[in-house]
Residue, then its C-alpha position, 0 to 999 in steps of 0.5 A: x487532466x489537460x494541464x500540469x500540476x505541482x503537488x507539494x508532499x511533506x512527509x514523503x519518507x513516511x509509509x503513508x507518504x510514499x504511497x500518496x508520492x507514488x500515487x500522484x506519480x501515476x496520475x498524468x499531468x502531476x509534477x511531484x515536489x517532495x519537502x523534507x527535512x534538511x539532512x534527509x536527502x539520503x532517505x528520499x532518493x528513491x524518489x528523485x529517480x523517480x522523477x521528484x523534486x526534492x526540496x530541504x526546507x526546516x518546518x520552522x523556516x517560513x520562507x524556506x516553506x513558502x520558497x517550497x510552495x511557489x507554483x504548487x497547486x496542492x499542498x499534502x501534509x502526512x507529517x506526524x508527531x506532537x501538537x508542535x508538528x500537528x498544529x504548528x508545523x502545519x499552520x506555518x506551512x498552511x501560511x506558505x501555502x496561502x502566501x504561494x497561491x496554493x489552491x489546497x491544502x491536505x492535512x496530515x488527518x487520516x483518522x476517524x471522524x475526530x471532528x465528532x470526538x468531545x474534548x479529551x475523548x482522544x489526544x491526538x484527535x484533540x490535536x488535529x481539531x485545533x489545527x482544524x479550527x485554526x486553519x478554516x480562521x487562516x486559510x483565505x481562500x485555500x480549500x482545506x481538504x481533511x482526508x477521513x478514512x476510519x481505521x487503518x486496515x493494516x496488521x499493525x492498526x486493526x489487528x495490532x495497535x488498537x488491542x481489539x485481537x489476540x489472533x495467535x490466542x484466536x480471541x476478539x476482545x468487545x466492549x458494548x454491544x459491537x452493533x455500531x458500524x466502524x469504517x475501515x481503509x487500507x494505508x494503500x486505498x487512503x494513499x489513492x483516494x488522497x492523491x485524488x483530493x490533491x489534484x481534482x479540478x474539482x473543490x472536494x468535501x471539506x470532510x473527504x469521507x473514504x471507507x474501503x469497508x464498513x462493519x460491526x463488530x459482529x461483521x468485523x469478526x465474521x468478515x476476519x473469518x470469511x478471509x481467513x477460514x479461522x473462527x475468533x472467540x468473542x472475549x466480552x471486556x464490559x460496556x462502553x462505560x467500562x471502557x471509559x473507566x478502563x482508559x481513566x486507570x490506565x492513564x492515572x497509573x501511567x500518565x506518560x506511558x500513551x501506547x498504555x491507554x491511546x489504542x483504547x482512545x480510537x477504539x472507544x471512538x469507533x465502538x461508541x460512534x462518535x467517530x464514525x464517518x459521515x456520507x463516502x466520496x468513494x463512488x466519485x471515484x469508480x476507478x478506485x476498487x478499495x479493498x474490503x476486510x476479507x479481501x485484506x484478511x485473505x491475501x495477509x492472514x499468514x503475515x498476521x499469524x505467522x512468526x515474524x521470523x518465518x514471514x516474507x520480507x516486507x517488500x516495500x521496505x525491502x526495496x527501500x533499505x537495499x539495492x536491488x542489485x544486491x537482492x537473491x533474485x536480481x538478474x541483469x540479463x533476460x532468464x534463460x529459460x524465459x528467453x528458451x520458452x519465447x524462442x520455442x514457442x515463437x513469441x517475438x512481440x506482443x504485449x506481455x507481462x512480468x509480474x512481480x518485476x522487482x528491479x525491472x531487468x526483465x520487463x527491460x530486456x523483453x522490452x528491448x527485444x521488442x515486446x510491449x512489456x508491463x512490469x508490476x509490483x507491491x513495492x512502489x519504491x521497487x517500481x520507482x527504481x525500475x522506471x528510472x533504470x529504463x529510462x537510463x537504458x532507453x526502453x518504454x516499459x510500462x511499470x505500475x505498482x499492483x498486488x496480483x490478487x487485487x490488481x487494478x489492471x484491465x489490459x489483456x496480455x498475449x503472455x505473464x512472465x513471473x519470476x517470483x511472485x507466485x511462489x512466496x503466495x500463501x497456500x490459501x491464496x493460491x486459487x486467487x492468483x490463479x484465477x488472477x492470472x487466468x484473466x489477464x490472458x486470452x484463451x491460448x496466452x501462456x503463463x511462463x512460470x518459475x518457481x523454486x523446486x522440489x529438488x531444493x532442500x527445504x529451508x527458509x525462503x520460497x515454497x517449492x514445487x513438483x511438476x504435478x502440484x503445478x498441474x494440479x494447482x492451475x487444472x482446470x484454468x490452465x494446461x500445463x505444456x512443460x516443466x523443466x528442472x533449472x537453476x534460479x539465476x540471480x546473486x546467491x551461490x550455489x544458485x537453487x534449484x528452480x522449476x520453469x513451467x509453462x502453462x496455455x491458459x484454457 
């Protein structure tokens, strides 16, 4: 990208929001402007340190809007609610857009095919085709880009919202024949993909097809247990027509009641292939490695299965709500015994990486020791936070938001640093990270390793772990050199008791 480009973000303060901001964020040349709704600031300051424009505008200001849309060359829309937002709110902002010369525009669509729904199949599809149809009468020669991308391959959309499983009863729940294929894409896929659409040179499809899998139901059950190692029965509800009488009951007993009969609306949609998505722009964009449902089964079946008072906390939000310098582990000054490992095995530069970076204290210090340091995270507002603490502190760290066991990243490193990240992975997912891990470094790079002990009495929080299962669990990748009972230092008191490991990569 040879030149710089305003994206205008409504919406921004969403979950699907900040994934597209910190999407755009990462792509060179972007300026990111983000327009919220006035008294929100508060809720979008994670974005302003992260270098964003923020911008108050009421959605029913005309001008506030097309004062927000001067100099953009895209505008995304991930706004939600009733047709007042969806049809109305858009249009106005759709007409700033025009009136500012905007080049683009994305609505706030993110669905399946709604434009193959009849009328009434799906309100809010019924909702989104309307403003479709006003818009392609309103817009000029603004490119209305409208971003498809199935289901949402999410715990609370597949395996919640839509009531297609029991996954604590181990039950799938089928009506028809579950032959039609059904698309599916993760909130985090959709975001990467979308950011594409806004600042391509480019005019993209109209119709902005992504799909990270395409299943069955049949598929869709067997790829569930391919990632979780766990068989699902295969409850039969009835046939499709079954299902459109099931909705009609549903919506004559409790007409406003829309979470009693809406999931069953998407999922008629995607079972009977009215909302099945035409041909895919993935391969445009081969950098993209979407994730499949197995893949997304694999690294979230205990967050699916388990209580929601056993699980991790979700990271993202944790970031968002709390300031890391509250968090168990924040740590101002570089670990001791990272700083020990460096010292005894001569490491004084090189490029290294901290895996799980959170806060980015350490990635910071290693690069003010002069390392070539990378920090990453799955939390986007966490690497947000860490790349304006760098910046105020006045070292180049490389920060980028990543899941280990689907990284993006291609670099080779001389050693990983992780302070945190393995011991909250899933038993299961173990071999994943190691083999993760293991190609991130040359034979001979080192993985430094912290991890709570054995010696910590057990409770809620991180897996513990022994020396041995450290070996056992990274034979034969690894060899493990060393392992030394130490303390976790961060804001807990007492601290817990931690193990420091460092491996040689075989």
């Amino acid at each position: 990208m040879t030149t710089t480009k305003t994206i205008l973000l409504a919406g921004a303060t969403g979950d699907l929001g900040a994934l597209i901001a910190g999407a755009l964020q990462r792509i060179p040349g972007v300026t990111l402007r983000c327009l919220i709704r006035p008294g929100s600031r508060d809720k979008a300051a994670a974005l302003a340190q992260a270098g964003a424009e923020i911008v108050e505008a009421d959605l029913a200001d005309d001008a506030a809007m097309r004062r927000a849309c001067e100099g953009v060359f895209a505008v995304v829309s991930t706004l939600q609610g009733g047709p007042e937002v969806i049809i109305d709110a858009q249009l106005r902002l759709l007409r700033a857009a025009r009136a500012a010369g905007a080049r683009r525009f994305i609505p706030s669509d993110y669905s399946l095919n709604f434009f193959g729904l009849a009328e009434g199949d799906n309100i809010n599809s019924d909702w989104r085709r309307a403003f479709a149809r006003a818009a392609e009468a309103e817009r000029g020669a603004v490119e209305v880009v409208h971003v498809l991308n199935g289901c949402f391959l999410d715990r609370k959309v597949l395996f919640g919202f839509l009531g297609m499983f029991d996954l604590a009863a181990g039950k799938a729940f089928l009506w028809g024949d579950g032959a039609t294929p059904m698309d599916f894409t993760t909130y985090a896929d959709t975001a990467l993909y979308t950011a594409e659409a806004a600042t391509q040179d480019e005019t993209p499809p109209a119709e902005f097809n992504i799909a990270g899998d395409t299943l069955d139901f049949n598929g869709l059950v067997q790829a569930y247990t391919k990632g979780s190692g766990k068989e699902l029965t295969v409850e039969r509800r009835g046939s499709l027509a079954d299902l459109d009488r099931e909705i009609d009951r549903r919506r004559a007993a409790e007409p406003q009641n829309v979470v009693a009969w809406l999931p069953l609306m998407y999922l008629r949609g995607m079972l009977n292939g009215t909302g099945a998505l035409g041909p895919l722009v993935n391969d445009r964009y081969p950098h993209i490695s979407p994730t499949s449902v197995a893949a997304y089964v694999r690294s979230e079946y205990k967050g699916m299965t388990t209580p929601q008072s056993e699980r991790f906390p979700d990271w993202e939000t944790l970031y968002r709500q709390q300031p890391g310098e509250t968090l168990p582990w924040y740590y101002a000054d570089l670990d001791p015994d990272l700083e020990a490992a460096l010292r005894d095995h001569g490491l004084t530069s090189g490029r290294l990486l901290d895996l799980g970076t959170g806060p980015g204290t350490q990635a910071i210090a290693l690069a003010a020791r002069g390392f070539e340091a990378t920090g990453t995270d799955l939390s986007a507002t966490a690497v947000a936070k860490a790349t304006v603490l760098a910046q105020a502190r006045g070292v180049r760290v490389s920060f980028a938001q990543d899941d280990v066991l689907a990284s993006r990243l291609t670099e080779s490193f001389d050693a990983v640093f992780d302070r945190g990240c393995f011991h909250v992975i899933d038993p299961a997912r173990r071999g994943a990270y190691v083999d993760a891990v293991a190609g991130r470094l040359a034979p001979g790079g080192l993985l430094l390793l912290k991890t709570f002990s054995k010696l910590q009495p057990d409770g809620p929080g991180p897996h513990r772990f022994s020396p041995d299962e450290i070996r056992t669990t990274f034979a034969p990748r690894f060899e493990l050199l060393s392992a030394t009972e130490t303390v976790y230092q961060g804001t807990l008191d007492p601290l817990p008791k931690a193990l420091f490991s460092v491996l040689r990569r075989v």
